[in-house]
PADOVEX-732065 format. One record per residue (C-alpha): x, y, z negated; residue number from 1; residue in three letters. Coordinates in steps of 0.02 Angstrom, whole numbers, plus 50000, padded with zeros to 5 digits. Each point is the difference from the previous one (the first is absolute). Layout:
N
- X:Y:Z:NUM:ALA
...
REM end
This chain:
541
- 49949:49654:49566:1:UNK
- 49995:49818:50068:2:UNK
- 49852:49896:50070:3:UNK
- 49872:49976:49885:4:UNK
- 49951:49832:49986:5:UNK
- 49831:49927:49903:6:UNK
- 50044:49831:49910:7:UNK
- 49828:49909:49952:8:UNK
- 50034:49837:49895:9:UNK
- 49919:49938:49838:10:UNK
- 50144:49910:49948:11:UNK
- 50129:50117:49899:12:UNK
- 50137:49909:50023:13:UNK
- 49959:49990:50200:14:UNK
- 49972:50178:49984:15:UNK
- 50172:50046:49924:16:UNK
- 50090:49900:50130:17:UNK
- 49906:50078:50156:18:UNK
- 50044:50172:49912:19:UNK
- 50193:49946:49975:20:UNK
- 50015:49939:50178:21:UNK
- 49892:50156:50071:22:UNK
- 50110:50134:49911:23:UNK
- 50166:49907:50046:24:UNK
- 49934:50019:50176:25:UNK
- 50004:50189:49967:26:UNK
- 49818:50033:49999:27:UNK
- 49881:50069:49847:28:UNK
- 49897:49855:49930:29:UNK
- 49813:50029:49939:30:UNK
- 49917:49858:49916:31:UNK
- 49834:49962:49931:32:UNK
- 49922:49840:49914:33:UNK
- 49855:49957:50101:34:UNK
- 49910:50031:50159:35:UNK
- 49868:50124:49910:36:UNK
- 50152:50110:49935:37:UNK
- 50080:50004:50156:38:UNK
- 49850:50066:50120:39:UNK
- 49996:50129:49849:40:UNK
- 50189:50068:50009:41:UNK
- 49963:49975:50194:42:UNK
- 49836:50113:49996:43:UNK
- 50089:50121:49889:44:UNK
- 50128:50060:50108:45:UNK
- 50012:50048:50201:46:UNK
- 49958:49868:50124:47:UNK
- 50179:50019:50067:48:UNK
- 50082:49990:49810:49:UNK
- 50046:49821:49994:50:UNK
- 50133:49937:50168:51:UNK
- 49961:49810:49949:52:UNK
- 49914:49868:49878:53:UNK
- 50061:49860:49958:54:UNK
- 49840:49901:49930:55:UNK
- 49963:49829:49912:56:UNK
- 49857:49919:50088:57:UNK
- 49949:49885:49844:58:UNK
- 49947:50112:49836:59:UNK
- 49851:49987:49883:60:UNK
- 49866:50104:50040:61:UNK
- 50033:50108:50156:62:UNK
- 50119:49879:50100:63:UNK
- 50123:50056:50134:64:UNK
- 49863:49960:50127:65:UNK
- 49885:50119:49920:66:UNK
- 50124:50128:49995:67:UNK
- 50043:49976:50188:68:UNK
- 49820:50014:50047:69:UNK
- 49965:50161:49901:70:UNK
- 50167:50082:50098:71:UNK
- 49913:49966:50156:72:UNK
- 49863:50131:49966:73:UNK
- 50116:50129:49952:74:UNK
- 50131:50132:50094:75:UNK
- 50136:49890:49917:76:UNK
- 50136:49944:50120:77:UNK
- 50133:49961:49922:78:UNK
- 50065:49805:50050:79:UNK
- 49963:49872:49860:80:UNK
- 50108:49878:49963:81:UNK
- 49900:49818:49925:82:UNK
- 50084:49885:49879:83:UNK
- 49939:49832:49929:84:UNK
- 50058:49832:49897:85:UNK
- 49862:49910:50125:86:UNK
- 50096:49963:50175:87:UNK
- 49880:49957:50125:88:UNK
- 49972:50077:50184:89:UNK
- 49823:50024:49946:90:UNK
- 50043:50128:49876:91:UNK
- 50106:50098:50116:92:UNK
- 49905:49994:50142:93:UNK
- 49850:50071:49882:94:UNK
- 50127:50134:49927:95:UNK
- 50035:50036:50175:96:UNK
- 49834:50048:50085:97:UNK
- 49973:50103:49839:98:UNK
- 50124:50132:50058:99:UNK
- 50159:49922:49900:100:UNK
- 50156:50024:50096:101:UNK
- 50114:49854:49929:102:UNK
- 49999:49856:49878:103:UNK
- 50100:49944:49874:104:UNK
- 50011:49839:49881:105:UNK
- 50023:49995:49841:106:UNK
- 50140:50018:49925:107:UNK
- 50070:50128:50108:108:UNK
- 50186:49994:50038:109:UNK
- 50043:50204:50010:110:UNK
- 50106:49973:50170:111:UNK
- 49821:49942:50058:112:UNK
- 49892:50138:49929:113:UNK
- 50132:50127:50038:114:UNK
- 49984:49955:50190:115:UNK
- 49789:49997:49989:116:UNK
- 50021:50187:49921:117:UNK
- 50106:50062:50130:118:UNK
- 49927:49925:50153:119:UNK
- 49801:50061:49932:120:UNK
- 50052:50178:49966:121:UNK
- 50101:50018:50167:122:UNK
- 49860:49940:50099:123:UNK
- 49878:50102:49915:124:UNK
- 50117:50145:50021:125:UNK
- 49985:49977:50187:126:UNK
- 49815:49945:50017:127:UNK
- 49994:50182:49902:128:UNK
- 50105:50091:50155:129:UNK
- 49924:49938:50123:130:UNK
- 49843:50040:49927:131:UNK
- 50044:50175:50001:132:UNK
- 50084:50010:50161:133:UNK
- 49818:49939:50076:134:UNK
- 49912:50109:49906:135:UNK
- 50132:50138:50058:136:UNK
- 49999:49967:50165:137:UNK
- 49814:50009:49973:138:UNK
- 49987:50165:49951:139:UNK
- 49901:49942:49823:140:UNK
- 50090:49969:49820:141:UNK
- 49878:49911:49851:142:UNK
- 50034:50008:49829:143:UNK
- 50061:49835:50006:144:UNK
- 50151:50064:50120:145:UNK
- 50062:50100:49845:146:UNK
- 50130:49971:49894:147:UNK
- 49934:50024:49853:148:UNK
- 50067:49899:49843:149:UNK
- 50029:50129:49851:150:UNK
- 49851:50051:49898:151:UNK
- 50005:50192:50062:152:UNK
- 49967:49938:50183:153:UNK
- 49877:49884:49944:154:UNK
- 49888:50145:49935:155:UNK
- 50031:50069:50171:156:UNK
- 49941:49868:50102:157:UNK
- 49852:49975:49880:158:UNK
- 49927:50192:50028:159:UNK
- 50058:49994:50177:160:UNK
- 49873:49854:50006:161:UNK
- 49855:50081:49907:162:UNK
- 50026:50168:50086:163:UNK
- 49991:49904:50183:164:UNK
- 49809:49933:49939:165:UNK
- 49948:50174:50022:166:UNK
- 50017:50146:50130:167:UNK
- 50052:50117:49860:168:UNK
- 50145:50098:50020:169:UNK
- 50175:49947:49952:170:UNK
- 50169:50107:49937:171:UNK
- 50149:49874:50004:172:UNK
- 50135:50103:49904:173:UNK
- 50163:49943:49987:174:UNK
- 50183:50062:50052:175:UNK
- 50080:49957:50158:176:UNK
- 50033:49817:50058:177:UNK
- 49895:49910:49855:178:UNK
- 49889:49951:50164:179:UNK
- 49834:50112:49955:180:UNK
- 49961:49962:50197:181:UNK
- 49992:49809:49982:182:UNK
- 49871:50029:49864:183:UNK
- 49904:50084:50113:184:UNK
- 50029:49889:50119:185:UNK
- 49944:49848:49894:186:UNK
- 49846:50100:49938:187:UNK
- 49919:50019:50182:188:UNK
- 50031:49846:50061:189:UNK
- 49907:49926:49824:190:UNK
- 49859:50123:50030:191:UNK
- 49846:49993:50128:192:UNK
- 50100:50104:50109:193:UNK
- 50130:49865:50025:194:UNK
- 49962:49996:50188:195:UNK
- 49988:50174:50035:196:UNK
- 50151:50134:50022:197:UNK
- 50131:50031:49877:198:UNK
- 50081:50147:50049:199:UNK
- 50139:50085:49909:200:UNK
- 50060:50188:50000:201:UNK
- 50161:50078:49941:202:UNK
- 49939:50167:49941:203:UNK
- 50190:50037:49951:204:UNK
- 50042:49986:50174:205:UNK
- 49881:50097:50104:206:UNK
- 50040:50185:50007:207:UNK
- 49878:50097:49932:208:UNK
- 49944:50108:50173:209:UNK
- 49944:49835:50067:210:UNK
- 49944:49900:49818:211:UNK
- 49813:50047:50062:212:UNK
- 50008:49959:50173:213:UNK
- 50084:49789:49924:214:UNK
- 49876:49977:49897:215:UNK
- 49826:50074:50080:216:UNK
- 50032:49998:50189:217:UNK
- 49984:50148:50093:218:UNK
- 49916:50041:50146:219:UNK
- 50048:50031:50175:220:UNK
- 50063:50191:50009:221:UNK
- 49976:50026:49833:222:UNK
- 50188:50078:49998:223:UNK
- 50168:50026:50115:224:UNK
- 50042:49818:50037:225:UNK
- 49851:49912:49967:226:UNK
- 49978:49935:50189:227:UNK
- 49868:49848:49941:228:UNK
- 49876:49974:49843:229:UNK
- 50098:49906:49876:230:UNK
- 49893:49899:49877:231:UNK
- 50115:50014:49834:232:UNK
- 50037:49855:49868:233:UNK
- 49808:50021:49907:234:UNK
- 49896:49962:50170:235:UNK
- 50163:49861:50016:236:UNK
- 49938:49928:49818:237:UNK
- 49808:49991:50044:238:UNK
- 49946:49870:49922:239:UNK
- 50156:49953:49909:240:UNK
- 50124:50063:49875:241:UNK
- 50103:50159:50021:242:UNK
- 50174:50015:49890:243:UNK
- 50078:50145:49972:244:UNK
- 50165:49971:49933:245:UNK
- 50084:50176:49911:246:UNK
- 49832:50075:49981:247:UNK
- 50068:50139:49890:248:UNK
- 50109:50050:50165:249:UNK
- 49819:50075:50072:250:UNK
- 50001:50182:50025:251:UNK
- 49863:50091:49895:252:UNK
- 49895:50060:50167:253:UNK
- 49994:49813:50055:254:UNK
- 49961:49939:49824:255:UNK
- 49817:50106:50006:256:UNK
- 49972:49897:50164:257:UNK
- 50036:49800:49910:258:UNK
- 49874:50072:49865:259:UNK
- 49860:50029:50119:260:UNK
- 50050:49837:50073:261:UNK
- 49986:49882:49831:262:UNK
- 49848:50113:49954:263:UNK
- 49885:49996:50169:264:UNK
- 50092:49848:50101:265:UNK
- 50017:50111:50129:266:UNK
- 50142:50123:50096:267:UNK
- 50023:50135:50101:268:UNK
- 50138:49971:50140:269:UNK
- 50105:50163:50052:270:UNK
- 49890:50089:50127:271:UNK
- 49847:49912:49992:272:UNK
- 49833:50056:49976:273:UNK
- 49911:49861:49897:274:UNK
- 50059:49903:49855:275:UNK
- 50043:49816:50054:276:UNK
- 49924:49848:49868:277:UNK
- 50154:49888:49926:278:UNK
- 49950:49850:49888:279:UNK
- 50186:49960:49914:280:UNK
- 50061:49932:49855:281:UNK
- 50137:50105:49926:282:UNK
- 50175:49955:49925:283:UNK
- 50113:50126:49944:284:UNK
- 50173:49981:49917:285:UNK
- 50129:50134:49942:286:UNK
- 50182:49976:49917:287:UNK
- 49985:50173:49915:288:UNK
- 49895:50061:49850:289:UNK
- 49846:50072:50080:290:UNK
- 49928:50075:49821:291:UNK
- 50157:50111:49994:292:UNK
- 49985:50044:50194:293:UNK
- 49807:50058:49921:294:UNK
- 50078:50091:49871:295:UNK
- 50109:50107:50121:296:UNK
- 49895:50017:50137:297:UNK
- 50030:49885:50138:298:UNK
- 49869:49889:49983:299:UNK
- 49819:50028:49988:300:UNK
- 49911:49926:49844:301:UNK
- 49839:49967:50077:302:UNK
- 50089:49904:50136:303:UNK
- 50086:49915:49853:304:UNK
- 49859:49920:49902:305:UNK
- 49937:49947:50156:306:UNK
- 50151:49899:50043:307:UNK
- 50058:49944:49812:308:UNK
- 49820:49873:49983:309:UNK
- 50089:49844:49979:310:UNK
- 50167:50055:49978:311:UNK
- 50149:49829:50006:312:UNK
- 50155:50033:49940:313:UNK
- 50138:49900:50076:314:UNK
- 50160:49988:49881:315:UNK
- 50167:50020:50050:316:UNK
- 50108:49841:50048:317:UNK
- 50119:50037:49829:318:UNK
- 49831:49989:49888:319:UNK
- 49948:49826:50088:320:UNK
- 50187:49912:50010:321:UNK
- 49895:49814:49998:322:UNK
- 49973:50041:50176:323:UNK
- 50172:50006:50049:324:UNK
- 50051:49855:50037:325:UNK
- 49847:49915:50095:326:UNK
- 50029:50175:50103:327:UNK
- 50179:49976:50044:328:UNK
- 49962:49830:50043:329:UNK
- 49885:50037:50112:330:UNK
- 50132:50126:50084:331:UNK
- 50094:49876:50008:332:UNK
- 49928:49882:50111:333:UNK
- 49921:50119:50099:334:UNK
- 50153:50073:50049:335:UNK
- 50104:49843:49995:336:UNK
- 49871:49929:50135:337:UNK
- 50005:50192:50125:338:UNK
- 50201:49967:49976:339:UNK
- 50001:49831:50030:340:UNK
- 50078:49959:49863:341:UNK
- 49923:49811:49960:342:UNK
- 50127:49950:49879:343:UNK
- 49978:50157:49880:344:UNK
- 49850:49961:49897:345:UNK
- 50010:50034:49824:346:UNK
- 50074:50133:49868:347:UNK
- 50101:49971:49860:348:UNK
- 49936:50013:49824:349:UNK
- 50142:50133:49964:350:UNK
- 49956:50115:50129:351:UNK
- 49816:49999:49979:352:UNK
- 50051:50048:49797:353:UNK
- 50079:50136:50094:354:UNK
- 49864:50061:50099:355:UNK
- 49887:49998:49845:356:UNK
- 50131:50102:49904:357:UNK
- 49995:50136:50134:358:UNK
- 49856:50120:49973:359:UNK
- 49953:50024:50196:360:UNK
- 49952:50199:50024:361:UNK
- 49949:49953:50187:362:UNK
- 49905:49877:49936:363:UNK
- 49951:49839:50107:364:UNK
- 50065:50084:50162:365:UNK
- 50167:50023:49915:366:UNK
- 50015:49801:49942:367:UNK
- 49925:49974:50196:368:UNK
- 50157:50087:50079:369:UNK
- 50119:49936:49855:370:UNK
- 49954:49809:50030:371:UNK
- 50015:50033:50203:372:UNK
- 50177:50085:49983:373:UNK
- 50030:49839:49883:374:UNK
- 49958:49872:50137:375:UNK
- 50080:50087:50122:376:UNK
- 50187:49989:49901:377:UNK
- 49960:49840:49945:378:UNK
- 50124:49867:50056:379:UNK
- 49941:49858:49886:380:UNK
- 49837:49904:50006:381:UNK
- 49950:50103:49843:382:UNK
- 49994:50164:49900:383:UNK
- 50121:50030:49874:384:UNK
- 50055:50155:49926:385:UNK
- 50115:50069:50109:386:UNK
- 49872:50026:50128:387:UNK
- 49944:50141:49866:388:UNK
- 50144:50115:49981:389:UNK
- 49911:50170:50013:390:UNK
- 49869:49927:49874:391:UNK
- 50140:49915:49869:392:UNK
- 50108:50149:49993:393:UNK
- 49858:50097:49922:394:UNK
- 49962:49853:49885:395:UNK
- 50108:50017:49871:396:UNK
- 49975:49810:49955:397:UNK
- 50059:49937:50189:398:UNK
- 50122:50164:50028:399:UNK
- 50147:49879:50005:400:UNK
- 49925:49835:50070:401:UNK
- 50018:50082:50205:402:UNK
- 50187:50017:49939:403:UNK
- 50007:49846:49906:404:UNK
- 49907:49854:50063:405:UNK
- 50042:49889:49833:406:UNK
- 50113:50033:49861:407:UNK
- 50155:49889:49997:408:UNK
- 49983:49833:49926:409:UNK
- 50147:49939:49876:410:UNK
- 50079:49896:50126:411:UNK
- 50005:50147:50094:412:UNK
- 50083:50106:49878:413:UNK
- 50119:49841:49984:414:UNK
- 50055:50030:50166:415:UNK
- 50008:50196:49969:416:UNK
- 50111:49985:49857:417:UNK
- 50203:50031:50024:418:UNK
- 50109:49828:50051:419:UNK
- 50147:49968:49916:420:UNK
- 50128:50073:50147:421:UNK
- 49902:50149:49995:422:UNK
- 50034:50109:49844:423:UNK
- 49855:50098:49944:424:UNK
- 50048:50176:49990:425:UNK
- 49836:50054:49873:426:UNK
- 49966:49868:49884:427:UNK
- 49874:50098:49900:428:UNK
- 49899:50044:50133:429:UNK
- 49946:49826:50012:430:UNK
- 49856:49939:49859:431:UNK
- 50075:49876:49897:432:UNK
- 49798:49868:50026:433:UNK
- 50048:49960:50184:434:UNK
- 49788:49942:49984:435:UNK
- 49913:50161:49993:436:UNK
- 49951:50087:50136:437:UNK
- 50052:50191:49978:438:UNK
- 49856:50110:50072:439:UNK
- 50011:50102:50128:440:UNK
- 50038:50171:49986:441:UNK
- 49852:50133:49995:442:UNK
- 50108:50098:50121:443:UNK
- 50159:49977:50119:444:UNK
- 50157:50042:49957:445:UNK
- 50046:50184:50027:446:UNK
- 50121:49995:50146:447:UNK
- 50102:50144:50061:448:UNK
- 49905:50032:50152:449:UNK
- 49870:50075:49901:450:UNK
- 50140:50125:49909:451:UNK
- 49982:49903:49835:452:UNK
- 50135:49913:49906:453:UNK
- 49988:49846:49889:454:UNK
- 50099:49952:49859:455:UNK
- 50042:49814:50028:456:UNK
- 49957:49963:49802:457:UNK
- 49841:50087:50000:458:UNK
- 49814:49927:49960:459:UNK
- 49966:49968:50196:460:UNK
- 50143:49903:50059:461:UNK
- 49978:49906:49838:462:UNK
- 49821:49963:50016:463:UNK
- 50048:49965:50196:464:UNK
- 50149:49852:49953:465:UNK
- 49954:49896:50179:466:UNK
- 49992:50160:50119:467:UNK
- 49831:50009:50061:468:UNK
- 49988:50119:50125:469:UNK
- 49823:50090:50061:470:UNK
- 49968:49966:50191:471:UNK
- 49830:50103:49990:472:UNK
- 50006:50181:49949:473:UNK
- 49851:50084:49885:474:UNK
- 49895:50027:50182:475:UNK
- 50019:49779:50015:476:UNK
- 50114:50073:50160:477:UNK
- 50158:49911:50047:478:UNK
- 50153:50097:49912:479:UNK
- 50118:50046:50126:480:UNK
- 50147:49875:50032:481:UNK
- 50150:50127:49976:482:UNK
- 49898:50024:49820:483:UNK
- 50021:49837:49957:484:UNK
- 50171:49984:50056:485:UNK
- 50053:50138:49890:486:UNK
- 49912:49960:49872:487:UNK
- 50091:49803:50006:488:UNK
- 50176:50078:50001:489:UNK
- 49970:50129:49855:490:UNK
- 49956:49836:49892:491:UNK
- 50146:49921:50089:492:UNK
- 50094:50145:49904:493:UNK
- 49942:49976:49857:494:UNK
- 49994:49816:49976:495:UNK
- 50184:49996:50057:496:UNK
- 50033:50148:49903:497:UNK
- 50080:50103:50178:498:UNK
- 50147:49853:50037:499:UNK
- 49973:50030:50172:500:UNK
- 50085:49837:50065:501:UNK
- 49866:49917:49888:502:UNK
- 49861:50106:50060:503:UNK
- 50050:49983:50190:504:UNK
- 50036:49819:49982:505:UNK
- 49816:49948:49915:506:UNK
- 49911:50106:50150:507:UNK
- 50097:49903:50120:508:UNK
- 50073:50177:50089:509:UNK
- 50161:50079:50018:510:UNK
- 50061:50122:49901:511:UNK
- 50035:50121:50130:512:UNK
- 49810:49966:50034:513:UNK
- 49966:50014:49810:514:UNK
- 50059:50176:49973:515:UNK
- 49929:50072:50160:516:UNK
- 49812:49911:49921:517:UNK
- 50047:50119:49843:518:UNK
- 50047:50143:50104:519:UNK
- 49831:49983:50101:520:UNK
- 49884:49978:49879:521:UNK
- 50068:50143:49860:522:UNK
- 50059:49858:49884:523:UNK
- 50120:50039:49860:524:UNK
- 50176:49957:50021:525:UNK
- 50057:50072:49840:526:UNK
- 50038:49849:49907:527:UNK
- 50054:49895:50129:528:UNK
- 50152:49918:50007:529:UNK
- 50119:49993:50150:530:UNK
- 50055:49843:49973:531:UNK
- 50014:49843:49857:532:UNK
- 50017:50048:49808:533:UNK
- 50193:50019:49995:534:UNK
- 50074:49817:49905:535:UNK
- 50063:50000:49838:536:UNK
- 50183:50027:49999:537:UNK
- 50010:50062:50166:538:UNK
- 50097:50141:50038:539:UNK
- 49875:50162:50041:540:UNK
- 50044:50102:50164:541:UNK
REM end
């Protein structure tokens, strides 16, 4: 999906325009009649919903003024874009020190609006990056760091933000990569605990002989190897928040000792002889069904309940697709900027359909790696496609598009078609509407590498006319060159029906070279012909 853009105009005609010029642009256009409706469709959805507004500053009632102002005292951040019929540097300097971004006159040429789109969401796209690079770099991550503009997240961030009012436990569940430690992340830093530790344990990856010793310190002695007291991550969290990421990874014994924790705020380190008092808040998330690890066993229900109070739920990156593209964006320039790549700076509408037709089973971390791999090939100054082969041969929509960049245009075919001083040797293989673009085929050619013959009349040579060959196999791997090679002379065969002098003299080889190809590469040589058709009323040897 496109950027969504908010379009707030009382004139319908003005409105219709805006909306022709915004979806020409590529974008998704949102409009409302006045400045009441449009704070209402703004309040509805997530802060980070809308990527721009284009609003008119004179309207009965609620003006553009009005609306501006009201912005101001919300999260909203998306750039806003002022239009009026009243030129004057009053008006935009007023429309500027409200928080508008640029300012256009009425009527709009599109060349001009198109520009004022563009420029506002690519600087907001950066003021957002660097925003989270300093808050990186910082250790800390808000809610308003998060990418958040489907309705799913939105319900996220809006428990995540109740939830961090309170010190009552959390269980962020969710599979791997949807980003269940940024929510956690974003709730301590808007609780009371904001400047106080966050500190973050792996249970998954601590083996389990020294899972007690991590978490609750141990003492001096206390076992072979302990040559100083260790404090552990709980005494680490005093005063602060303590996430433990994989929770369902705890062993049973150590399980008994977090329940003693959450119940009397206080733990026992290995070898000591008192308790030690914690004050934490607790976060826990898990990518696995901890009801079913109940049900068989693993995991203690007590302990359960008392993790499971305010339970979020964050969805899976194919259940909240709206966020794709504002996420790959942000790859994007993040990783266009640590490559130093200055000139790449935007994405193509085709390949973010593509990325929103891919259902992501590693989740954000998966798009993460997919967009840096992307950046990395890149050669252009943006994202197309082709940067997406691994992704777009398992879209059955974009399976040919890595192959096939475009589909040829008529005065391509033109050009294709047989000249005069070249006699075509298979007329009917060639549609008689020269206009229509044949499809490609849902699979290549069978070649004789592969042990397979093909009859030269059947359906897949005939739904294949122009040749198309695959350059990506299923895996979205480069096929192998001699593959393609034989696979190019067997419909060399074919098409010249085995006249070898035909066949050797359209590959631009030899035909000693020709029959030592066939040799190599198990082709059949059945049919072919030593030499020319014999002439009629010659005399046969």
């Amino acid at each position: 999906m496109s950027e969504k853009i908010l379009i707030v105009d009382d004139d319908p005609v003005q409105r219709r325009l805006l909306e022709a010029i915004v979806e020409k642009s590529g974008f998704k256009a949102v409009s409302a009649e006045h400045g009441e409706q449009a704070l209402a469709i703004l309040e509805q959805n997530p802060a980070s919903y809308f990527d721009l507004i284009i609003l008119d500053l004179v309207m009965p009632n609620l003006d553009g003024m009005g609306v501006l102002q009201a912005l101001q005292k919300t999260d909203i951040k998306a750039p806003i874009i002022v239009q009026t019929a009243h030129a004057g540097i009053d008006t935009a300097v007023n429309a500027m020190r409200a928080g508008a971004f640029d300012f256009v006159i009425k009527p709009v040429a599109p060349e001009r609006l198109q520009v004022a789109m563009r420029n506002a969401l690519k600087v907001n796209a950066l003021e957002e990056e660097i925003t989270r690079i300093r808050s990186r770099s910082q250790g800390t991550l808000s809610f308003k760091t998060i990418i958040a503009s489907s309705e799913p997240m939105g319900r996220v961030i809006n428990l995540g933000k109740r939830g961090a009012k309170s010190n009552i436990p959390i269980l962020i569940e969710g599979e791997s990569g949807v980003g269940k430690e940024l929510i956690a992340k974003a709730i301590q830093h808007a609780s009371d605990r904001s400047s106080k530790p966050f500190v973050t344990v792996n249970c998954g990856a601590i083996p389990d002989n020294l899972v007690e010793s991590i978490l609750f310190g141990h003492e001096k002695g206390a076992f072979t190897g302990a040559a100083e007291k260790h404090v552990g991550k709980f005494v680490e969290a005093n005063g602060g928040t303590l996430f433990l990421d994989e929770v369902g990874e705890l062993p049973l014994e150590t399980q008994v000792k977090l329940l003693r924790a959450l119940q009397e705020g206080e733990i026992d380190p290995v070898g000591a002889t008192k308790p030690v008092k914690v004050d934490f808040r607790l976060i826990s998330a898990t990518n696995k069904d901890l009801i079913q690890l109940v049900k068989d066993g693993k995991f203690r229900e007590d302990l359960y309940y008392r993790l499971n109070v305010f339970p979020i739920r964050v969805p899976p990156l194919r259940d909240r697709k709206d966020d794709i593209p504002a996420l790959a964006r942000n790859f994007l320039t993040r990783f266009a900027a640590e490559e130093g790549r200055k000139s790449l700076a935007t994405i193509t509408s085709d390949a973010l359909s593509l990325l929103e037709s891919y259902d992501w089973p590693g989740n954000i971390r998966q798009l993460e790696n997919t967009v840096f791999r992307a950046v990395v090939l890149c050669d252009g100054d943006q994202l197309t496609v082709e940067e997406f082969p691994q992704i777009a041969s398992q879209v059955s929509a974009f399976s040919d598009t890595v192959v096939r960049a475009r589909a040829p245009r008529p005065e391509d075919l033109a050009r294709m078609a047989p000249s005069a001083d070249v006699p075509d040797q298979t007329p009917e293989r060639i549609p008689p509407d020269t206009t229509s673009i044949p499809s490609p085929p849902e699979a290549s050619h069978p070649s004789a590498i592969s042990g397979q013959e093909a009859d030269p009349d059947s359906d897949a040579l005939r739904q294949d006319p122009w040749g198309f060959l695959r350059l990506l196999d299923e895996y979205g791997n480069i096929r192998a060159l001699a593959e393609l090679e034989a696979e190019i002379i067997d419909r060399a065969l074919k098409h010249h029906d085995h006249r070898m002098s035909d066949v050797a003299r359209r590959l631009g080889i030899g035909r000693s070279t020709l029959y030592r190809k066939l040799k190599e590469y198990g082709l059949d040589q059945d049919e072919a012909e030593s030499d020319e058709p014999t002439k009629p009323g010659a005399r046969a040897s």
